[in-house]
C-alpha positions in Angstrom: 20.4 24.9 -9.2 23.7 26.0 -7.6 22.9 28.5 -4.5 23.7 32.4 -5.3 27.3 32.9 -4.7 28.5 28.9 -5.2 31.9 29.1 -6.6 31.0 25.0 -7.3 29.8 24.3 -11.1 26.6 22.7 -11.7 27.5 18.2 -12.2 25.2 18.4 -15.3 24.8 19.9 -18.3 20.8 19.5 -18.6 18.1 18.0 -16.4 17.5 14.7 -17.6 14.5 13.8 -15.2 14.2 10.2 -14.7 15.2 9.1 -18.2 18.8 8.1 -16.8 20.5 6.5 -14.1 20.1 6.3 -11.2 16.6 8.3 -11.3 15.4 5.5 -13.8 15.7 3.3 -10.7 12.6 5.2 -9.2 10.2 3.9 -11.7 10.7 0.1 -10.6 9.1 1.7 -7.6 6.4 2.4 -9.8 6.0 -1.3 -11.0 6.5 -2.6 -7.6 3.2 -0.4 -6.9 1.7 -1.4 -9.3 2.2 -5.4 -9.0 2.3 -5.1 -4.4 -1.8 -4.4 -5.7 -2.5 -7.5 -7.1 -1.5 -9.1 -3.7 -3.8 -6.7 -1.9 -6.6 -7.7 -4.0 -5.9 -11.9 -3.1 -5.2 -11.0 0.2 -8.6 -9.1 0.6 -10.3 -11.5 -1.4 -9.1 -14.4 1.6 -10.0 -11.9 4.1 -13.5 -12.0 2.5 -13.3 -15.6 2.0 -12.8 -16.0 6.0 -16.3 -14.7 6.8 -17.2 -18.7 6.1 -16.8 -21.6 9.0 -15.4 -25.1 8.1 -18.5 -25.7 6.5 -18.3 -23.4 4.6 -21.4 -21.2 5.6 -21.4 -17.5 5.0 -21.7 -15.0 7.7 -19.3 -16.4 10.4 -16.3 -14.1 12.4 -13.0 -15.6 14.1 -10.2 -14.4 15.6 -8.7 -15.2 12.0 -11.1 -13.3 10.3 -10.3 -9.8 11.8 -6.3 -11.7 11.7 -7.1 -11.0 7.9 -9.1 -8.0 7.8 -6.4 -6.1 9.7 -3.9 -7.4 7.6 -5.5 -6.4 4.3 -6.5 -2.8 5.6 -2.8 -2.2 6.7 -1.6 -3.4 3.6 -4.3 -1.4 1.5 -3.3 1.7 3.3 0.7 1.0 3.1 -0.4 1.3 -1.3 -2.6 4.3 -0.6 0.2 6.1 1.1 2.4 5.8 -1.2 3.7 8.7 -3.4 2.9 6.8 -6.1 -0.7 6.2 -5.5 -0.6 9.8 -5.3 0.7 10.6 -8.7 -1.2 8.1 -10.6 -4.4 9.5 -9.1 -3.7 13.5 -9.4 -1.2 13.7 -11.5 -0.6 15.1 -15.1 -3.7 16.8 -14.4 -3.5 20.7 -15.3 -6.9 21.9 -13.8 -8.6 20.4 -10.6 -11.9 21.9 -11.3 -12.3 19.9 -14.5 -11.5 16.2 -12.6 -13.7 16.5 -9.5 -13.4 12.9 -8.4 -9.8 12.7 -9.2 -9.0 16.0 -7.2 -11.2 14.5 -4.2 -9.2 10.9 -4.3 -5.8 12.8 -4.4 -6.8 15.0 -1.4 -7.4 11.6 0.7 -4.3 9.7 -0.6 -2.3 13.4 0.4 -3.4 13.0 3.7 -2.7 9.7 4.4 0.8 9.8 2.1 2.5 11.7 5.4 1.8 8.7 7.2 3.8 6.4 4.6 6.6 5.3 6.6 4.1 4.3 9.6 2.2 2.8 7.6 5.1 1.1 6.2 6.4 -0.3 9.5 3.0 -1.5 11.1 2.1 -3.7 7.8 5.2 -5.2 8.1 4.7 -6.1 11.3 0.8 -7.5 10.7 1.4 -9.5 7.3 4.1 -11.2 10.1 1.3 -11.8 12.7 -1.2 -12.7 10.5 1.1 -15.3 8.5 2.3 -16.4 11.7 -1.5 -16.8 13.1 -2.4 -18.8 9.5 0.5 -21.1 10.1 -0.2 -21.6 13.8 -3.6 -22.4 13.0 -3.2 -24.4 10.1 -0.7 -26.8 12.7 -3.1 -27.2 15.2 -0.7 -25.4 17.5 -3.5 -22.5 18.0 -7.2 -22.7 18.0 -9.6 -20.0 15.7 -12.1 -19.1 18.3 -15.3 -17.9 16.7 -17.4 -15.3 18.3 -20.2 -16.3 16.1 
């Protein structure tokens, strides 16, 4: 709306939401959401996966291992932060009290989305360590110490 007084015209006619450009453009941040999961998933499932020595025996912890668990966590709470996140789980809905779990999961994803761009910054940073870590290790140029 134009402020009280504004001697400048409003640029549209009608409110057109995100139907036209450029708000359209926001819901490929949608999609990006939505697809950014399915590498969270694989990259939790290898974090999961590096609980096993060379053998292959369950139940083992490296430096790699927590290389990968912090990289999945920061990742995992980059996509919870995210507005979007937010929307899919609380919104469109009219009454709280009738979604229970859904109001509970919004609340959590609220708090962390003020932390978004932190988030945002510090995943960067570990998916670069921990690719950097894989690669050293995978050249022989670092060892994986296991603590057990």
């Amino acid at each position: 709306m134009s402020p009280p007084a504004c001697a400048v015209a409003e640029p549209h006619t009608k409110y057109t939401g995100e139907t036209r450009a450029p708000l359209i453009l926001q819901n490929g941040h949608r999609w990006f959401f939505y697809f950014g999961l399915i590498f969270n998933v694989l990259l939790t499932y290898d974090a999961i996966l590096a609980f096993r020595n060379a053998e292959g025996y369950w139940g083992h912890l490296s430096v790699g291992t927590l290389v990968l668990l912090l990289n999945a966590t920061l990742l995992w709470l980059y996509s919870m932060s995210c507005h979007t996140c937010r929307h899919t789980l609380g919104g469109r809905l009219k009454h709280f009290s009738k979604h229970p779990v859904r109001y509970k999961l919004w609340s959590w994803v609220s708090v962390l989305n003020h932390k978004h761009p932190t988030f945002a910054w510090i995943s960067l940073f570990g998916v670069a360590f921990a690719d950097i870590y894989v690669r050293a290790v995978a050249s022989g140029a670092w060892t994986n110490f296991y603590f057990f």
